[in-house]
C-alpha positions, 0 to 999 in steps of 0.5 A: 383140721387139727391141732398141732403143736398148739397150732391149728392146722386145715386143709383144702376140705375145711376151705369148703366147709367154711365157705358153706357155713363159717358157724359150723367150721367154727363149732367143730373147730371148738370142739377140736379145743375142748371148749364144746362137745361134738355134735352127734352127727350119724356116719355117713356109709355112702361117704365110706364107700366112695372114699374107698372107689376113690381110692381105687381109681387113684391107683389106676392112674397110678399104675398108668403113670408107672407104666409110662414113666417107669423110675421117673414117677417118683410116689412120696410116702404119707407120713405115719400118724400121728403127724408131727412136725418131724414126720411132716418135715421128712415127707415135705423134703422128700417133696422138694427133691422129687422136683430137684431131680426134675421126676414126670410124675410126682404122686403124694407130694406132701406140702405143709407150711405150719398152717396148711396140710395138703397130699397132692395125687399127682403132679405131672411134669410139662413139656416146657418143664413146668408142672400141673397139679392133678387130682383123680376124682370118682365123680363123672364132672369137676367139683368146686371142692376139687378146684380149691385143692388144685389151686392150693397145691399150685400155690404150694409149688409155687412156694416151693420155686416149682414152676407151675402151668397155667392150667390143671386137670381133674381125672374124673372116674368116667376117664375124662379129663377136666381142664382148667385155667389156674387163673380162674381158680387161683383168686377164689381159694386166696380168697376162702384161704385169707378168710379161713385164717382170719376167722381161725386167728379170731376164735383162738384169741377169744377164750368162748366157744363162737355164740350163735348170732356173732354178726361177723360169721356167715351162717346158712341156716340150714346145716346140722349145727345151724339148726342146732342152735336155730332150734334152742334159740327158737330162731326166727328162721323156724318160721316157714318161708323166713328168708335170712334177709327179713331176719335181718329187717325183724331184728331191727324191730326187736323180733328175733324169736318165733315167739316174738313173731308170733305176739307182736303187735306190729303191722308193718316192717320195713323192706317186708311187704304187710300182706308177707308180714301177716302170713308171717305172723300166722306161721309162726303161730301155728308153728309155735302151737305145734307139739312133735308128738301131734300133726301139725296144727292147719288153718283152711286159710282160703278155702276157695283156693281148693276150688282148682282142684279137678273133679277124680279120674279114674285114670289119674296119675300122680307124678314124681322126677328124681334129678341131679342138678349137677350132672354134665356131660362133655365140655358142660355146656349142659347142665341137670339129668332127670334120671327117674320118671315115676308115677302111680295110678289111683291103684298105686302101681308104680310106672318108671322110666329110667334115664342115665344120660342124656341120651337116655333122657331123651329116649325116657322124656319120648316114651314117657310121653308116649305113654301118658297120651295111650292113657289119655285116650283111654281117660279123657279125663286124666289129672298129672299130679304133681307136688312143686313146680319140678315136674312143670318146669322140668317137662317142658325144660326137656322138650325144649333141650332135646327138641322131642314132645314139645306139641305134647307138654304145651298142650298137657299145659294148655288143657291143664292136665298138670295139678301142681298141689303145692301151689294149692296147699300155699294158697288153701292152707297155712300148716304149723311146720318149719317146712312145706315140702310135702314130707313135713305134710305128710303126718296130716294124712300118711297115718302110720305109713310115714316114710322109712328106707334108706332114702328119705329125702330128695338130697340123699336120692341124689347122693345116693343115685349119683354112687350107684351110678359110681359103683355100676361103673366100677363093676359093682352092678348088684350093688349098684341095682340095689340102691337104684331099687331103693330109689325107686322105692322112695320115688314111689313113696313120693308118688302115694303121698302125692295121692294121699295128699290130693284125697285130704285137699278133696276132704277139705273142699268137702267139708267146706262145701267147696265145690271142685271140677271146674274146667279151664278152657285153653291158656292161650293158642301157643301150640307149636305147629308141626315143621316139615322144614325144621324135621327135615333140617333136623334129620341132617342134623345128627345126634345133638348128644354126639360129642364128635358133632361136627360144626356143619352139623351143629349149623344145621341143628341151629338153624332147625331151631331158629325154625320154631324160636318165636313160636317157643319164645311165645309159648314160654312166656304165655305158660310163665304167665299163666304160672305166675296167675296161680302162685304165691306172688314170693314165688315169682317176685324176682322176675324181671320186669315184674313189680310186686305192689307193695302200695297202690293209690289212685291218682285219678279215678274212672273217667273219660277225657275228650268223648272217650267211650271208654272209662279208665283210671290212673294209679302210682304202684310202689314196690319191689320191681325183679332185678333187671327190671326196665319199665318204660313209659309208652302210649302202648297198652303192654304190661299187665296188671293182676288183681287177686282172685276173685278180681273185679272182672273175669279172664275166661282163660285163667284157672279158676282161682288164678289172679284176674289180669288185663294189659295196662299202659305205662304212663310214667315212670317216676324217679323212685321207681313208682310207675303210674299206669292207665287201665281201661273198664271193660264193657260191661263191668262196674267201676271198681275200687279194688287194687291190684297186687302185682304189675307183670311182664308184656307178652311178646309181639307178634313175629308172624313176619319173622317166623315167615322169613325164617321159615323162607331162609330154612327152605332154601337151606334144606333145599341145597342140603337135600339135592339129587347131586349131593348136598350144597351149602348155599352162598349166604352170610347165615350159613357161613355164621351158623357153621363158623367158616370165615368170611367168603371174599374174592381174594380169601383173605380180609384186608390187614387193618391200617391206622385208619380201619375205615378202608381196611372194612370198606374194602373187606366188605366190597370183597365178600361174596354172599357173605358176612364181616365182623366188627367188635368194638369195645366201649369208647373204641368209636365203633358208632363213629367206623360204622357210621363212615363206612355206611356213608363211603359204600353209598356215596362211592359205591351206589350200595343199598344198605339196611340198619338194624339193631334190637331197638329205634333208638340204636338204629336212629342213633347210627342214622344221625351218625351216618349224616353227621360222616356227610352223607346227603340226609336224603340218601337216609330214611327211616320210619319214626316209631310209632309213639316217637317224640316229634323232634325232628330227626336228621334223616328223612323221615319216611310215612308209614310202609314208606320204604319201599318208594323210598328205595325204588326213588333212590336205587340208582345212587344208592341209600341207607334205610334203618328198621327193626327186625320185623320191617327186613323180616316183611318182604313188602318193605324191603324185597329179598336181597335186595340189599348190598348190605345189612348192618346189624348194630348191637350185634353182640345183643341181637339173636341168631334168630333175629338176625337169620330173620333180618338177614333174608333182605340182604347179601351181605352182612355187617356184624357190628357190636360187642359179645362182652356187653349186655346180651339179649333176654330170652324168654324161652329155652330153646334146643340150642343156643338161637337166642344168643347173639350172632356175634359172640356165636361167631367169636366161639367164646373168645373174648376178643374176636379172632383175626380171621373173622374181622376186625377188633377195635383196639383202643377206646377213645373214652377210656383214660389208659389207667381206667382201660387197664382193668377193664382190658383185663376182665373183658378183652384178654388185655388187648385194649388200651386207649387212644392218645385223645384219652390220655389228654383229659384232666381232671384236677385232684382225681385220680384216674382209673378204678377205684373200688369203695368197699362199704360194709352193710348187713341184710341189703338185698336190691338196696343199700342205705349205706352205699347210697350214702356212699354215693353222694359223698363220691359226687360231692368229693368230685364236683368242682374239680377242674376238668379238661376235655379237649375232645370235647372243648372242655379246658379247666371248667368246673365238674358238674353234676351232668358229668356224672353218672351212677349206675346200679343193677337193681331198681330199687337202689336207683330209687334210693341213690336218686333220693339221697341225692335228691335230698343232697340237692344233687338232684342232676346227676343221672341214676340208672341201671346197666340197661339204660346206660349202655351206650352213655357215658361221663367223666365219672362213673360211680357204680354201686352193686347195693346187696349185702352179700351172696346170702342176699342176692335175688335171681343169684351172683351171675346177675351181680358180677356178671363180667358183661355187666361190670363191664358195660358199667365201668366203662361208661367212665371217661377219667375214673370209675368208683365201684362200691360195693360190699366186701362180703359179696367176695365171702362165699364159694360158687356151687359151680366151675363156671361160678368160680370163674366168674367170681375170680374175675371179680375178686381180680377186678376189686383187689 
């Protein structure tokens, strides 16, 4: 940025920075206009460095490009400075004729417009005579920053009547190419350009300097010149653990200074929860008490909180990773490298175990573990400290990545080997610092050994680590060793204040007669057993690091996952659980299906009903479910329900000191998102008046059946894989799915698809051969309807004996009554009601429980249709191996490959039968490739329409009107969907169909929005009696209702706040809910409202929000018109990753 002329000119670089913090460009764009003094802000060295290696892999490519193209590549000269429109305007043209005389390579281009300066590194022409801009960069992956400048260097060609090409390329320093698709570009920097320029035209016609506060720019809080003013206002965000959300709920109350907080009198606050608003109120306390030249004041705030603490270890070991989230490999389907694995003993020696790729990282997480379990032979009774839950999450994140130690860390967890101090030091204390990282702490007990050096804080490991990394590549390896010895420095300093930091928590307990040592007995029996099958499978398998692996490879490295995933998925869940047992409950709130109780009222005391022998109470909890949450009524006993510790009752396998929990049943769900759940006494505990503090997630049921016929189908796989003659590949749908070959048929080849698909799909599927069929049915493209017709033609043409499985009854019962309603007998269709079912009677025949076995034997020679779940095709004493000519799998884009591989062993065919861009399934574990991803969208390889080869795409949707189809089309099906006639024959009066987006502007809005709902009810009142003609329907000219709306929400509590407004509007018929629960639905009118403020609100990230899936499933529940309501800033911030940008340009796309 500079002054030109007396105009202000930027650059890509001051996109990013504004994007960032708009509060901090603005201060530095004051000081360029003399209204501030610069803020004094230290050169940063490590930047210099890397500008000047830069430089140098820039001429490379350079010379490269000389050597290829000779004269053709044409270098413009920079302009000297200083710069001036002269100067600017030689170079510029320079630019232009370069391109007039068609040059390959054009190095330097200069492109200036008045209000953008930008230097191109290179652009290369195509062989199609377009151009792609490039970009060399030093760092080894692509950088959002770096995207932002191809895209407005694309836009400056395209200014200057350059045909530019579709994708552009970073060069990175490792000599990979990144490649990417200016389209998922190209929308985000117009954004962050349109923004930038605004803001800029705002501050030069206003005469001040931009004050801290000015509601109109972003600020995030944590940049040097934001804690700048943070500081001298005395800010509210000085208070540890202050989120900007509840900043914004302060400051409706008049709290907007720590020394508000501090004094105020007030209880409660509304949208901040009264036991956070008291720790709040203690914080800032303390944090106003504290003086720079002092420790920190601390307050023992829950002494039994110490009482975790484990009795000393002579072998004790206190441990610390160092890692850099935004290192990738290859096409970067993976993401964080844990470079340093370091620790100490009580005799502070220092043990490192160095990783620098992800090879590497393998080979460290093996010897790590190796060495840890030499040490625990030796001591027995060895502690692993640890500060935060990094170290917890990142070791179990690893094994599960690289598939090595995972029966070591799950039994480190079961034994509570791993100490993490940070969870106590929450619980146990409250300290006078803006921060609880353990730096901050550390002027409690470090003395006069507080940290210097060049690296002092985690970010400028990473920096740091990522250069030497840069610099050892480029040559420079004593340099570059350098900086990783003064990483490891650091890191060892890390490990001491971890001791130090256990040794003042004992002191504590000690004074307060605490007593420490207690023991806990195992979590749970997760343990991963050993597997022959999955070694065997994997040792076929190749290196998973190996870009060159093949697909055959891959398949086999699949299916060695799938051998272990409920087992995974089981442990991963117990070890959440127990994790959530002992954190603080703000840790953990955005968890799906977990509500954080915020009130708790009996609605019926203990008591006993009808000679019950077991008292039980009821109780309304309200408060705050995680996003994606879904509760349910059920007559089941599921989700548990915690009790702050000590609790009423015990768990003998919870740490000592954890929350107290026992499974309730969910007995209604009311319509604000307040649930009444039953919970039972236990024997021999009093009746208790003590309320609980939180509702959690069910544990998983039991998949001894699943895993059983996964275990059954990878025999026989490596069986085949390891014959004397060679290896074979079994004739199986499984196998063909996992190693992406097409569907195997008589003839090799699908029947074309005609008008009606019906028999094009009938006469693939009698042509395969042990194999599988594909169908993606977009919403509203009658994919229900096709299945329905072809169950019904194979069973009553052809005698088959076909499955129905899907994720849940109701889909499955759904297809069922579809394939009564194509004409096939209800006989000919059974299924076993779900255990808790409504009684209405379905259109099938309703089989008595472990009926499907008589059912069939009845029928097997006039063929049948029997539906199930997972575990009734997985359990051999229903339905015998293949003994099906056919399994569908309905929703398969939402069904894992693990399930279906487990479905798949009581059939010889499969159906593939769903849509990979809607909802996908939730996965509780992590897994060492990608098993819990659907089969469908594995086989699509990512493509958003399915290719030809594989089956079939319904193209048109009868649901959609063409206008509303187009933006959908567009977002989710690479425009390849339109709509049915049927479609463009529906009316409705003074509407116009199609998308309509609704920007409201709101403020601090995280799950729920006021003013959206607001929004909301005028849009239903806008719309209601408007005639509406459905002729699919029988609907001609008849008033629009309220049952002819929907309004769907991603988050819980804006479903609760819509539902009232529209209550209090007396609209209280029209349905609200969440994507989930309408997926599958649909009405003339969809109203979708996305309830946060912006992406400095958002809980679990902007992926959750604007997934494309989600607004997908969304949008399209519509039949003529879609309003999406939303904030305009949830556009207003810039993705810390390329794939974030992708998403976010769709959105932008989608809104514009």
């Amino acid at each position: 940025m500079f002054i030109l002329d007396g105009s202000v000119v930027t650059s890509a670089s001051d996109l990013t920075e504004a994007s960032k913090c708009e509060f901090a460009f603005l201060r530095k764009l004051d000081v360029k206009l003399g209204r501030i003094d610069k803020l004094d802000v230290p050169e940063d060295p490590m930047y210099v460095r890397t500008s000047r290696l830069g430089d140098e892999h820039e001429a490379r490519v350079l010379v490269r490009y000389k050597q290829e193209h000779g004269a053709k590549t044409v270098e413009i000269a920079r302009p000297d400075s200083p710069l001036t429109a002269d100067n600017l305007a030689q170079a510029v043209a320079a630019t232009r004729q370069a391109f007039a005389d068609q040059a390959e390579v054009v190095f330097q281009a200069t492109f200036f417009d008045g209000s953008f300066l930008g230097f191109a590194d290179f652009i290369v022409r195509q062989p199609d005579g377009s151009y792609q801009v490039q970009d060399t960069k030093l760092a080894r992956s692509a950088r959002v920053t770096a995207l932002l400048q191809l895209a407005a260097y694309a836009e400056q060609l395209e200014h200057l009547g350059v045909r530019v090409a579709p994708t552009v390329e970073l060069l990175l320093g490792d000599g990979t190419i990144s490649v990417h698709r200016l389209d998922d570009i190209a929308p985000v920097y117009r954004k962050r350009r349109q923004r930038l320029l605004r803001i800029v035209q705002e501050r030069l016609e206003d005469t001040q300097a931009v004050q801290w506060g000015d509601p109109r720019y972003m600020v995030d809080g944590r940049c040097e010149e934001c804690d700048a003013e943070i500081q001298a206002s005395r800010d509210v965000l000085l208070v540890a653990g202050m989120r900007v959300t509840q900043r914004a709920r302060l400051a409706a109350e008049g709290i907007l200074t720590i020394d508000d907080l501090a004094t105020t009198d007030l209880t409660h606050v509304n949208g901040i929860a009264d036991g956070t608003l008291a720790s709040l109120k203690t914080q800032a306390r303390l944090q106003r008490d504290a003086r720079t030249d002092e420790p920190p004041p601390v307050v023992l705030y829950d002494p039994s909180a110490l009482a975790v603490l484990p009795t000393p270890s002579p072998g004790d070991i206190f441990f610390d990773f160092e890692g850099d989230p935004l290192y990738t490999e290859g096409p970067g389907e993976r993401w964080g490298l844990d470079y340093l694995f370091g620790s100490i003993d009580v005799e502070e020696d220092f043990t490192a175990f160095w990783a620098h790729d992800f090879g590497e990282e393998r080979e460290a997480l093996r010897a790590f573990l190796d060495w840890l379990g030499e040490r625990r032979r030796r001591y027995p009774d060895l502690h692993v400290y640890h500060y935060a839950a990094y170290e917890r999450t990142h070791l179990l994140a690893l094994a599960a990545r690289h598939g090595v130690g995972e029966a070591e860390v799950d039994q480190l967890l079961r034994e509570n080997v791993l100490v993490d101090l940070y969870a106590i030091v929450r619980k146990a204390l409250r300290v006078g610092s803006r921060s609880y990282s353990i730096k901050k702490l550390e002027p409690l007990y470090m003395g006069d050994q507080l940290r210097e050096g060049e690296v002092q804080n985690a970010a400028a490991s990473i920096t740091e680590y990522a250069d030497a990394r840069d610099l050892i590549a480029t040559g420079d390896i004593a340099e570059g060793q350098r900086m990783l010895d003064s990483i490891a420095d650091y890191n060892r300093y890390d490990c001491v204040s971890t001791l130090r930091l256990r040794d003042y928590l004992l002191a504590h307990a000690a004074r307060s007669g605490i007593p420490v040592g207690q023991l806990a007995p195992d979590n749970a029996d997760i343990e991963l057993e050993p597997s022959p099958i999955r070694d065997g499978l994997l040792a076929l398998a190749g290196n998973p690091l190996d870009p060159d692996r093949t697909y055959d490879q891959r398949a086999l490295a699949f299916a060695a996952a799938a051998i272990d995933y409920h087992r995974r998925e089981n442990k991963t869940f117990w070890q959440e659980h127990f994790t959530r047992l002992v954190q603080p409950l703000d840790e953990w709130g955005d968890t799906r299906d977990a509500l954080i109780v915020e009130s708790a009222v009996v609605v019926r005391d203990w008591y006993r009903d009808n000679g019950q022998r077991t008292e039980r109470r009821e109780l309304r909890l309200r408060g705050q479910w995680g996003p994606g949450s879904n509760p349910k009524a059920s007559d089941q006993a599921g989700p548990y329900l915690l009790y702050e510790y000590p609790g009423p009752f015990a768990n003998p396998t919870a740490e000592p000191g954890a929350r107290t929990y026992k499974a309730v049943r969910i007995v209604e769900v009311e319509d604000d998102g307040s649930v009444i759940v039953e919970e039972t006494l236990q024997r021999d505990v009093e009746p208790y008046s003590v309320l609980p503090s939180a509702l959690t997630p069910a544990s998983p049921p039991r998949a001894d059946r699943l895993i059983e016929a996964i275990d059954e189908w990878g025999s026989v796989l490596l069986a085949a894989q390891t014959e004397i003659a060679g290896p074979e590949w079994p004739r199986d749908p499984m196998v063909d799915i996992l190693r992406r070959v097409p569907p195997r048929t008589r003839t090799g080849a699908l029947p074309p698809p005609g008008p009606d698909l019906v028999p094009s799909v009938v006469g693939s599927l009698l042509g395969l051969e042990r194999s599988y069929l594909a169908v993606q049915g977009p919403p509203g493209t009658g994919k229900t309807y096709l299945g329905a017709h072809v169950i019904a033609d194979l069973v009553a043409k052809h005698q088959w004996k076909i499955g129905v499985v899907a994720q849940s009854h109701s889909v499955v019962e759904h297809l069922l009554d579809a394939v009564v309603r194509a004409g096939l007998d209800p006989r000919l269709v059974g299924k076993v009601p779900k255990a808790d079912a409504a009684s209405a009677t379905p259109s099938y025949t309703a089989l008595e429980k472990d009926g499907q076995l008589l059912f069939a034997l009845e029928r097997r020679e006039v063929g049948y249709v029997i539906g199930g779940t997972g575990w009734d095709f997985a359990n051999a004493a229903r339905i015998p191996r293949k003994s099906l000519d056919l399994l569908v799998v309905d929703e398969a884009g939402q069904f894992s490959l693990a399930s279906t591989i487990s479905a798949s062993v009581a059939a010889r065919n499969l159906l593939l039968l769903g849509d990979p861009q809607q909802l996908p399934q939730v996965s509780q574990g992590t897994h060492p490739e990608p098993v819990d991803g659907s089969a469908l969208g594995w086989v699509s390889e990512g493509h958003d329409v399915l290719p030809p080869e594989l089956g079939y795409f319904l193209a048109e949707s009868r649901r959609m009107h063409p206008a509303l189809t187009v933006p959908v089309s567009q977002l989710s099906y690479e425009g390849k969907l339109s709509s049915q006639l049927e479609a463009s024959e529906r009316i409705l009066d003074g509407v116009e169909p199609g998308l309509h987006v609704v920007p409201v502007e709101h403020w601090g809005n995280a799950t729920e929005s006021p003013e959206e709902a607001a929004v909301v009810v005028e849009l239903v009142r806008s719309v209601l009696g408007s005639q509406w003609t459905d002729p699919s329907s029988g609907r001609f000219r008849e008033p629009l209702t309220e049952s002819d709306v929907i309004v769907v929400t991603p988050y819980n509590a804006q479903l609760a706040m819509v539902h009232e407004a529209l209550e209090d509007a007396e609209l209280g018929a029209v349905r609200v809910g969440t994507v989930d629960k309408f997926q599958g639905q649909e009405a003339a009118i969809a109203i979708v409202s996305l309830a946060a403020s912006s992406a400095l609100d958002v809980p679990r990230g902007m992926s959750f929000l604007i997934m494309k899936n989600r607004l997908n499933v969304a949008i399209s529940r519509a039949k003529w018109a879609a309003f999406l309501v939303y904030s305009p800033e949830l556009t207003e911030y810039l993705p810390i990753r390329p794939e974030g940008v992708a998403e976010l340009s769709a959105f932008i796309r989608l809104v514009e």
